[in-house]
FINUPA-349100 format. One record per residue (C-alpha): residue in one letter; z, y, x. Coordinates in Angstrom, 2 decimals. Each point is the difference from the previous one (the first is absolute). Layout:
# FINUPA-349100
<zavo = A&Z = Z&Y = Y&X = X>
...
//
This chain:
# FINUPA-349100
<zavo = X&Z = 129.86&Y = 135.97&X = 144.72>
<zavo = X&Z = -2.75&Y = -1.85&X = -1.60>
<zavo = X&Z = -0.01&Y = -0.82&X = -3.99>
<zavo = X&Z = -2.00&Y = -1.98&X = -2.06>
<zavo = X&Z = -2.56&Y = 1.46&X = -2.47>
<zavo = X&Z = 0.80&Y = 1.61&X = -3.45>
<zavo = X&Z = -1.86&Y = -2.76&X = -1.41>
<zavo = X&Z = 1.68&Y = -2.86&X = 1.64>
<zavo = X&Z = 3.36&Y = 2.24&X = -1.04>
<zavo = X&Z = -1.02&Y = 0.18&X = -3.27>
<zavo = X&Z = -1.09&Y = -3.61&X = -0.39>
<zavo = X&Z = 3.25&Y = -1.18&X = 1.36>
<zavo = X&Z = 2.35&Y = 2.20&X = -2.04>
<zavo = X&Z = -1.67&Y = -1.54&X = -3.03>
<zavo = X&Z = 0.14&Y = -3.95&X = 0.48>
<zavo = X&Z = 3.75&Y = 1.13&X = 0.71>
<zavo = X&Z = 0.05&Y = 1.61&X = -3.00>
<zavo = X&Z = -1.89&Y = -2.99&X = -1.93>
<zavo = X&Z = 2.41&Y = -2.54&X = 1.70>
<zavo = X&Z = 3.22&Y = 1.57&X = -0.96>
<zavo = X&Z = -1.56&Y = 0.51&X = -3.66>
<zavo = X&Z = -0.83&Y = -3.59&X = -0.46>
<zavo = X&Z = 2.57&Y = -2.13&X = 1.89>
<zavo = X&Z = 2.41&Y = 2.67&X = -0.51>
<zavo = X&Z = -0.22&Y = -0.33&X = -3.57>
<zavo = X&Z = 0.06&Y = -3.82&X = 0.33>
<zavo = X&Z = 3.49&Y = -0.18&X = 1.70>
<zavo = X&Z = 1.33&Y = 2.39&X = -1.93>
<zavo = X&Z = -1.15&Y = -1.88&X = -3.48>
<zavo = X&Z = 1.46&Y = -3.46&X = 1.91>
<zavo = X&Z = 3.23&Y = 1.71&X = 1.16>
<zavo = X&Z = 0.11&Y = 0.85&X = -3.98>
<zavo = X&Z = -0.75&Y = -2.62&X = -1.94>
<zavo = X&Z = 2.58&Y = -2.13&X = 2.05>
<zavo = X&Z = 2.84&Y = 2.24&X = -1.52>
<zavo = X&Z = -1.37&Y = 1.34&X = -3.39>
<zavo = X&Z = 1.37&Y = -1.78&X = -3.28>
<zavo = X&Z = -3.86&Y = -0.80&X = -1.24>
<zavo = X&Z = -3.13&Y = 1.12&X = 2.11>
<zavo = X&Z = -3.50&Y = -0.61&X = -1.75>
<zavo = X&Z = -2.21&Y = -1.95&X = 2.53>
<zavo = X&Z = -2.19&Y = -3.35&X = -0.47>
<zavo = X&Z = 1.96&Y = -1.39&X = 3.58>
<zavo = X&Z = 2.38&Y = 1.40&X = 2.30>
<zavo = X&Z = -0.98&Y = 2.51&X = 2.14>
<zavo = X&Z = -0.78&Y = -0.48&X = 3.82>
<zavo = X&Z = 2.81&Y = 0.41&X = 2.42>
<zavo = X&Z = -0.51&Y = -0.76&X = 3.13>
<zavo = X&Z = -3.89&Y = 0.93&X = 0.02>
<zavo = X&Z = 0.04&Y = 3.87&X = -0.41>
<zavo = X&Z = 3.00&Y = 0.28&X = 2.72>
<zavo = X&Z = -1.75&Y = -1.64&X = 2.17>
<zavo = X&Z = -2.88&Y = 2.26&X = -0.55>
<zavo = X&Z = 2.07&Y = 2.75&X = 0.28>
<zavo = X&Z = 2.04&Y = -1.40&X = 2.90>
<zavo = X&Z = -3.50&Y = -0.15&X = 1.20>
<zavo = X&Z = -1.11&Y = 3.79&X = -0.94>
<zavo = X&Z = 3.47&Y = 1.40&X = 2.20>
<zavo = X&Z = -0.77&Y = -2.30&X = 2.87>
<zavo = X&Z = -3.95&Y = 1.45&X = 0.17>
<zavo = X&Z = 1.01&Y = 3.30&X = -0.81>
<zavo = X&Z = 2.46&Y = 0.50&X = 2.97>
<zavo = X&Z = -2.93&Y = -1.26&X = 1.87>
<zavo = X&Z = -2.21&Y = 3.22&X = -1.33>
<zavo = X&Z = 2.69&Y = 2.31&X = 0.74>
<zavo = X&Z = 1.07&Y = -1.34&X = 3.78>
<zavo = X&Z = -4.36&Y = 0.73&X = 0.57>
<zavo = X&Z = 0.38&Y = 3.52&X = -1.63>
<zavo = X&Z = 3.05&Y = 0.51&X = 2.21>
<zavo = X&Z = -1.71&Y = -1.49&X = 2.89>
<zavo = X&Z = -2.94&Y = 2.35&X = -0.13>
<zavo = X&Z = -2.24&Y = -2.40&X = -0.62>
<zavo = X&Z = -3.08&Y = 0.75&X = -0.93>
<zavo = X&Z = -3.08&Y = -1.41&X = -3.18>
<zavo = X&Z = -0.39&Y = -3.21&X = 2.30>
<zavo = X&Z = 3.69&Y = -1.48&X = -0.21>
<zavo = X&Z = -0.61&Y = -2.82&X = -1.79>
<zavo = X&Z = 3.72&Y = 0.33&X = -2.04>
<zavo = X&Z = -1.80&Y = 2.58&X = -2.34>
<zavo = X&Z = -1.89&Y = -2.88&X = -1.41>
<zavo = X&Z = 3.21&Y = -2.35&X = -1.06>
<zavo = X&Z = 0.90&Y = 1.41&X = -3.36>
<zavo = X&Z = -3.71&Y = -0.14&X = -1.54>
<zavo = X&Z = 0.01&Y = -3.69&X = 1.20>
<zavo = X&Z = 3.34&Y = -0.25&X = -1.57>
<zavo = X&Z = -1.15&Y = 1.49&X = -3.10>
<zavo = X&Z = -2.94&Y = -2.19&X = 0.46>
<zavo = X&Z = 1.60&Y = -3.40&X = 0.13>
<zavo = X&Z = 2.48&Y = 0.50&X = -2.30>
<zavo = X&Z = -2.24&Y = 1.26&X = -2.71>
<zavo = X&Z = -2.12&Y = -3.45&X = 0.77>
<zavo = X&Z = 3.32&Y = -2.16&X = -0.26>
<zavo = X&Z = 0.83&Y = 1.58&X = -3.33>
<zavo = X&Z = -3.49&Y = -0.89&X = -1.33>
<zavo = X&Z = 0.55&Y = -4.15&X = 0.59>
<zavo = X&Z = 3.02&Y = 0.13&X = -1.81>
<zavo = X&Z = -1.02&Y = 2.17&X = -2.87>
<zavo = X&Z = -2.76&Y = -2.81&X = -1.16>
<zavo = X&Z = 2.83&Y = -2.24&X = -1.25>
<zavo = X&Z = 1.23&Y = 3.04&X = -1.87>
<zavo = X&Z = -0.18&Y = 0.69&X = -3.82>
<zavo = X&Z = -1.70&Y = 2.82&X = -0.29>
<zavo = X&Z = 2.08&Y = 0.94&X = -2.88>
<zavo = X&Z = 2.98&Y = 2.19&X = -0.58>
<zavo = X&Z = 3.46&Y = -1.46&X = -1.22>
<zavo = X&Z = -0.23&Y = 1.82&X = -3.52>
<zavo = X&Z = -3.75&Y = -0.94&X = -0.18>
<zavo = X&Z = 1.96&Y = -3.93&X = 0.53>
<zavo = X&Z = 2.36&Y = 0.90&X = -2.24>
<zavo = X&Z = -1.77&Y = 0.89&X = -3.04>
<zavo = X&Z = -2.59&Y = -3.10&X = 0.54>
<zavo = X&Z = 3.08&Y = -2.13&X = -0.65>
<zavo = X&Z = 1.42&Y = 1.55&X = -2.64>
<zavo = X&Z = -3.80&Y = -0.40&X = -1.62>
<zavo = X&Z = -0.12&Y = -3.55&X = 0.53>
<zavo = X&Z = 3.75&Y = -0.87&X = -1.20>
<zavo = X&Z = -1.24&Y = 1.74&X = -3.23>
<zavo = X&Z = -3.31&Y = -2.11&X = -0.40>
<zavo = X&Z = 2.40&Y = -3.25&X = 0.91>
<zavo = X&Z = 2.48&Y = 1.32&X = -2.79>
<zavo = X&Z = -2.60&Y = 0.72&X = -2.58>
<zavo = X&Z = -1.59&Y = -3.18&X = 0.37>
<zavo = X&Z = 3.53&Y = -1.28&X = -1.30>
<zavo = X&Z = -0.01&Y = 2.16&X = -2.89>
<zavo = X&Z = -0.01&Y = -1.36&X = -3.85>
<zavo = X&Z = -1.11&Y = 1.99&X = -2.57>
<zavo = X&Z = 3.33&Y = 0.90&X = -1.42>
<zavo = X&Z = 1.97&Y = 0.37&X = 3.22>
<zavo = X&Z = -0.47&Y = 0.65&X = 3.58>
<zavo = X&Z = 1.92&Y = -2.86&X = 2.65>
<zavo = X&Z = 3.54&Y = 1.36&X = 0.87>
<zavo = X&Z = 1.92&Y = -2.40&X = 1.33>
<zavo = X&Z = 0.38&Y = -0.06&X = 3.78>
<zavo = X&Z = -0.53&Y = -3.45&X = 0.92>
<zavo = X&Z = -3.37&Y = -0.03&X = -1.28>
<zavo = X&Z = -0.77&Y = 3.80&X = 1.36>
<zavo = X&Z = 1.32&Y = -0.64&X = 3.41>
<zavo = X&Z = -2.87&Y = -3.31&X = 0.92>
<zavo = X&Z = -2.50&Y = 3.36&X = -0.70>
<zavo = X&Z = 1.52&Y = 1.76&X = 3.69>
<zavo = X&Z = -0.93&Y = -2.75&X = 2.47>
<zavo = X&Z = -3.57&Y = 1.02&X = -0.25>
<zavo = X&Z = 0.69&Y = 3.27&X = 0.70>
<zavo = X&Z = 0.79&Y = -0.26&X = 3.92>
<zavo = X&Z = 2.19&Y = 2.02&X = 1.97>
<zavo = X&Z = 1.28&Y = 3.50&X = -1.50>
<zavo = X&Z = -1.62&Y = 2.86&X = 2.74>
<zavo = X&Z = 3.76&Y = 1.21&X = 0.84>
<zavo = X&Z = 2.39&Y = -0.28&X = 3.02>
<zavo = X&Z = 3.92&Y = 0.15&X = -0.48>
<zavo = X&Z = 1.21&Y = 0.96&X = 3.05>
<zavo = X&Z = -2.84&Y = -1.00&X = 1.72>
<zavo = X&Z = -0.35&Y = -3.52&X = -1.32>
<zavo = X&Z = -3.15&Y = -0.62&X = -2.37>
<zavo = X&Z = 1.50&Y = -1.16&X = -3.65>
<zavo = X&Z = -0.99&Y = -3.34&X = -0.28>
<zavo = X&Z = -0.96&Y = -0.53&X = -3.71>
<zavo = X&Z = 0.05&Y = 1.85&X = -3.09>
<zavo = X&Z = 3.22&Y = -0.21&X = -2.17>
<zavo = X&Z = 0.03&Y = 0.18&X = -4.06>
<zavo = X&Z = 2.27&Y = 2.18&X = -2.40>
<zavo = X&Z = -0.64&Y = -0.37&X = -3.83>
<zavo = X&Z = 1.29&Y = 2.63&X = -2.60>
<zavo = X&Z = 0.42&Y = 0.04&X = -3.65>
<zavo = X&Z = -0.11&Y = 2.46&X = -2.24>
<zavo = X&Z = -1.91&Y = 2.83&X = 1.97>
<zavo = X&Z = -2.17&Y = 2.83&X = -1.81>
<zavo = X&Z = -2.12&Y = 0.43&X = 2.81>
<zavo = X&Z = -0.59&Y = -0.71&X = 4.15>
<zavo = X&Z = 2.95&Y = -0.13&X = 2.18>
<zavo = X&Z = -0.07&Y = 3.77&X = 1.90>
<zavo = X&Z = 3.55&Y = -0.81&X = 2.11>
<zavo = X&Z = 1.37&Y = -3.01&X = 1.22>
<zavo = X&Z = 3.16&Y = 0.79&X = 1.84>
<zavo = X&Z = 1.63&Y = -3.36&X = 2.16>
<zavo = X&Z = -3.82&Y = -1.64&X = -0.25>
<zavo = X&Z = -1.18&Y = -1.32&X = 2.84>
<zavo = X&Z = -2.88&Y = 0.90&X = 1.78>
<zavo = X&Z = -2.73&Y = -2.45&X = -1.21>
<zavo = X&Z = 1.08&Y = -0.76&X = -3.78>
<zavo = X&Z = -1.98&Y = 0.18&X = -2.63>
<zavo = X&Z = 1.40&Y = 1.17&X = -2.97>
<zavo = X&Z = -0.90&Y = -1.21&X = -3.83>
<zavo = X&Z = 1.19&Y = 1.66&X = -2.50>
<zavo = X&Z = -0.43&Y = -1.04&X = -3.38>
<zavo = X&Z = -0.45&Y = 2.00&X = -3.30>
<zavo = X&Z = 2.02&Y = -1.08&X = -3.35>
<zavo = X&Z = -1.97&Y = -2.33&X = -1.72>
<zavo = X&Z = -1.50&Y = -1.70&X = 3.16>
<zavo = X&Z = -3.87&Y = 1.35&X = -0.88>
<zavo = X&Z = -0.29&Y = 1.99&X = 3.25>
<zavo = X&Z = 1.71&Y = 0.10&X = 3.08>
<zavo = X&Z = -0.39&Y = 2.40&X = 3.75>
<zavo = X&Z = 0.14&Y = -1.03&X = 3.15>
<zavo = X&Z = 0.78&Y = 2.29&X = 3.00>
<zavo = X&Z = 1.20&Y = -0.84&X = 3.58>
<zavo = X&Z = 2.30&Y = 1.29&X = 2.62>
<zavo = X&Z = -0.72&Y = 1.27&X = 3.09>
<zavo = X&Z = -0.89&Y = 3.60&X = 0.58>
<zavo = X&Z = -1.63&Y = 2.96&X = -1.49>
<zavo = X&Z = -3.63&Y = 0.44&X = 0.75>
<zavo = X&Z = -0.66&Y = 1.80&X = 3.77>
<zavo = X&Z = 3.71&Y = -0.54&X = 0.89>
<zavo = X&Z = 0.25&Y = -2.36&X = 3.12>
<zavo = X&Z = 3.75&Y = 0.02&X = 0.55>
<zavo = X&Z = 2.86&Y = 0.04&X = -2.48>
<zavo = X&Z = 2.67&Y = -1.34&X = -2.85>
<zavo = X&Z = -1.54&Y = -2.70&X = -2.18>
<zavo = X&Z = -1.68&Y = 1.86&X = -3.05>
<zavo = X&Z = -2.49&Y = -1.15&X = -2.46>
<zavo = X&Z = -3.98&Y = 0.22&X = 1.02>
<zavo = X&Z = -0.72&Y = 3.82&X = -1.20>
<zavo = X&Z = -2.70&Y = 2.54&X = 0.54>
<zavo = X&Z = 0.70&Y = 3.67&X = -0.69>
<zavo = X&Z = 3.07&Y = -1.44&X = -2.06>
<zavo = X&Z = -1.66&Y = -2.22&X = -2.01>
<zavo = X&Z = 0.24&Y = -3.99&X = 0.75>
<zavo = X&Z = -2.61&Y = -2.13&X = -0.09>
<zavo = X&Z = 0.70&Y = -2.65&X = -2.67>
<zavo = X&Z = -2.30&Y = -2.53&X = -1.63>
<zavo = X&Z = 0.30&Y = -1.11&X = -3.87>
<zavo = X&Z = 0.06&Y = -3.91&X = -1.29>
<zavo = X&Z = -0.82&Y = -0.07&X = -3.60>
<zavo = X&Z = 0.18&Y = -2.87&X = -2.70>
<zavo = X&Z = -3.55&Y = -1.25&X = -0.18>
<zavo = X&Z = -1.68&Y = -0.11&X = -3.30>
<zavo = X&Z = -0.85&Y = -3.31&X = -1.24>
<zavo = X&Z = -3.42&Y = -0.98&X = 0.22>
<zavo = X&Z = -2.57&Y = -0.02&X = -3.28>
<zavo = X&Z = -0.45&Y = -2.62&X = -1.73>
<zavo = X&Z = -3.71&Y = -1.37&X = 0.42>
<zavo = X&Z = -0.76&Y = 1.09&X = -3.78>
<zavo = X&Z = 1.21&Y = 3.89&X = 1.20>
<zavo = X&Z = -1.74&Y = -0.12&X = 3.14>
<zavo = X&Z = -3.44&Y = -0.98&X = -1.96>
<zavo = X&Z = 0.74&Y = 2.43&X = -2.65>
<zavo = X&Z = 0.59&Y = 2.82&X = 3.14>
<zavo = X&Z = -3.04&Y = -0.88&X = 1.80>
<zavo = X&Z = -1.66&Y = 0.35&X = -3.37>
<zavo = X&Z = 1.22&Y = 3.46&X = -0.50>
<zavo = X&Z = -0.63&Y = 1.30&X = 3.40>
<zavo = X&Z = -4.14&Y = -1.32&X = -0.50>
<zavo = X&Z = 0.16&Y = 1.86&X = -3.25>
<zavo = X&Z = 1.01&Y = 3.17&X = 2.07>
<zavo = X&Z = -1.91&Y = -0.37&X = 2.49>
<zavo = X&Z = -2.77&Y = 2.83&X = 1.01>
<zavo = X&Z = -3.59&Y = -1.03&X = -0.19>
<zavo = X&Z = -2.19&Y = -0.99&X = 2.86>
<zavo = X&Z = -1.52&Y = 2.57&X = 1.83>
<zavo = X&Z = -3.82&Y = 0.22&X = -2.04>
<zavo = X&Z = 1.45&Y = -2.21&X = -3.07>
<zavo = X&Z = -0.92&Y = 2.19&X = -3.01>
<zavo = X&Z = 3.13&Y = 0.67&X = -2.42>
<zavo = X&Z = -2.25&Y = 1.24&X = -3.09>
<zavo = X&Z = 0.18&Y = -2.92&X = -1.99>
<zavo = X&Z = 2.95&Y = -2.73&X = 1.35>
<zavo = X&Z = 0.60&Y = -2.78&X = -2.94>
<zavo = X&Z = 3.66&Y = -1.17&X = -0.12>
<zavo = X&Z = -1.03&Y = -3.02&X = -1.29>
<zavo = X&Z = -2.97&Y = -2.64&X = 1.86>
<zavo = X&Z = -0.74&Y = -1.41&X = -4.10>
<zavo = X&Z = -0.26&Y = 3.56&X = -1.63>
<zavo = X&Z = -3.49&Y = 1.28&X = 0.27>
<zavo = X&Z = -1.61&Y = 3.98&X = -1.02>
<zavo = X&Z = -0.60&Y = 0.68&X = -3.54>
<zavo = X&Z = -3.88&Y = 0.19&X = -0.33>
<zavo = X&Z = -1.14&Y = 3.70&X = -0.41>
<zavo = X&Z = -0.54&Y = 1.27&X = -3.48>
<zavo = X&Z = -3.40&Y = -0.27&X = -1.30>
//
C-alpha cells in the first residue's frame, strides 16, 4: 500500500484545518446572528458563501481519503484539491473584502456618538444645552446606519431617547432598543450625556445593553457654550497675554520700559 509523503500529509491536514477555522467560524457567526436578539456587525454575515466552501472542503476531502484508501501513491493528483481550495477561496474572500470597512462595529459606534455630540453642541446657548427632541432628532440622519443586526437584519437608522433630570450618563437602559441613543439631561439644562445602545465593548452576540468597556460606557458631554467676548474684552485679553508673553529668544530683558514715551533718568554727575 502506497501513501503519500509526510509533507504532502502535513500540508493537507493543515488547509483542512485553516478551512474549517475560517468558513467554519463564518457559518457558525451567520447561523447566529440570524437568531440572536442584537449581534454587533457593520452587514449581515455571509450565508450561503462559507457552506459552500465547506460543502466544498467535505466533497475534496472524501476525495483525499478514497486515494489514501486506494493506496495511492505522492502522484494522485486528489492530494492537491484542498490547497487549491484553500487557495481560491482565500482569493474570493480578498475581492469582497475591498468594499469592506475596515472598522469594527464599536470603533462605528463611538464615531457616531462623537459626531451627534459636535451636531448637539453646535446647538448649544450659553445658558442651556438643546433638549427638546424635535430639534435633537434632525442631528441622527447624518449619522448612517447603527453597526447592529436584530435577528439578523441590519437596524436601519438610529433612534433618539431624551431624559431629564439625570446626574450623570445613562449606565442601563432596560426595554431600549438596539440603536438608540440616549440624552440625558442634568437639572438646570447646562450639561447633558449622551450614550447609545447596542452592546458592551468585545461582545458580538447578546441582550441590548448600553456601549461599555470593562463596565464603564462610553458617553460624550454637551455643555452650554460660553458667550463670546465682547470686542473691548477680547482686545483687553490679547493685551494681557502680549504683556505675559516670554521674550524672544536673544531679546535682552535688562532694561524693558513699560512705557514707549518714558525715557532713563540721566546718570548722576
Amino acid at each position: 500500500m502506497k501513501l503519500p509523503s509526510t509533507k504532502t500529509l502535513t500540508v493537507n491536514v493543515a488547509c483542512l484545518l485553516a478551512l474549517m477555522w475560517l468558513y467554519g467560524g463564518d457559518l457558525l457567526d451567520a447561523i447566529r446572528a440570524q437568531g440572536a436578539e442584537v449581534s454587533a456587525f457593520l452587514s449581515p454575515p455571509r450565508l450561503a458563501w462559507p457552506a459552500g466552501v465547506l460543502a466544498a472542503t467535505l466533497g475534496v476531502l472524501g476525495v483525499g481519503v478514497w486515494g489514501l484508501w486506494r493506496g495511492r501513491g505522492e502522484g494522485f493528483k486528489g492530494y492537491r484539491l484542498l490547497p487549491i481550495l484553500l487557495v481560491c477561496a482565500l482569493f474570493v474572500d480578498l475581492l469582497f473584502s475591498e468594499d469592506q470597512v475596515p472598522l469594527l462595529p464599536e470603533d462605528v459606534a463611538t464615531l457616531s456618538l462623537g459626531h451627534f455630540q459636535e451636531q448637539a453642541q453646535a446647538l448649544a446657548s450659553e445658558k442651556a444645552v438643546p433638549s427638546d427632541p424635535e430639534v435633537l432628532r434632525p442631528l441622527l440622519e447624518e449619522l448612517g446606519a447603527p453597526p447592529y443586526l436584530i435577528r439578523g437584519t441590519r437596524v436601519s437608522s438610529w433612534s433618539l431617547q431624551v431624559r431629564e433630570n439625570c446626574e450623570g450618563p445613562i449606565r442601563e437602559a432596560p426595554g431600549a432598543q438596539a440603536g438608540t441613543i440616549l440624552y440625558c439631561v442634568a437639572p438646570g439644562r447646562e450639561v447633558a450625556w449622551a450614550t447609545l445602545v447596542g452592546l458592551p465593548s468585545g461582545v458580538r452576540f447578546g441582550t441590548p445593553a448600553v456601549l461599555a468597556e470593562e463596565g464603564e460606557p462610553r458617553f460624550v458631554v454637551v455643555q452650554a457654550s460660553p458667550p463670546p467676548p465682547s470686542p473691548e474684552e477680547a482686545a483687553a485679553m490679547a493685551g494681557t497675554e502680549a504683556f505675559l508673553a516670554p521674550p524672544e529668544p536673544g531679546e535682552s530683558t535688562d532694561s524693558v520700559s513699560l512705557d514707549a514715551g518714558v525715557v532713563a533718568p540721566s546718570p548722576l554727575p
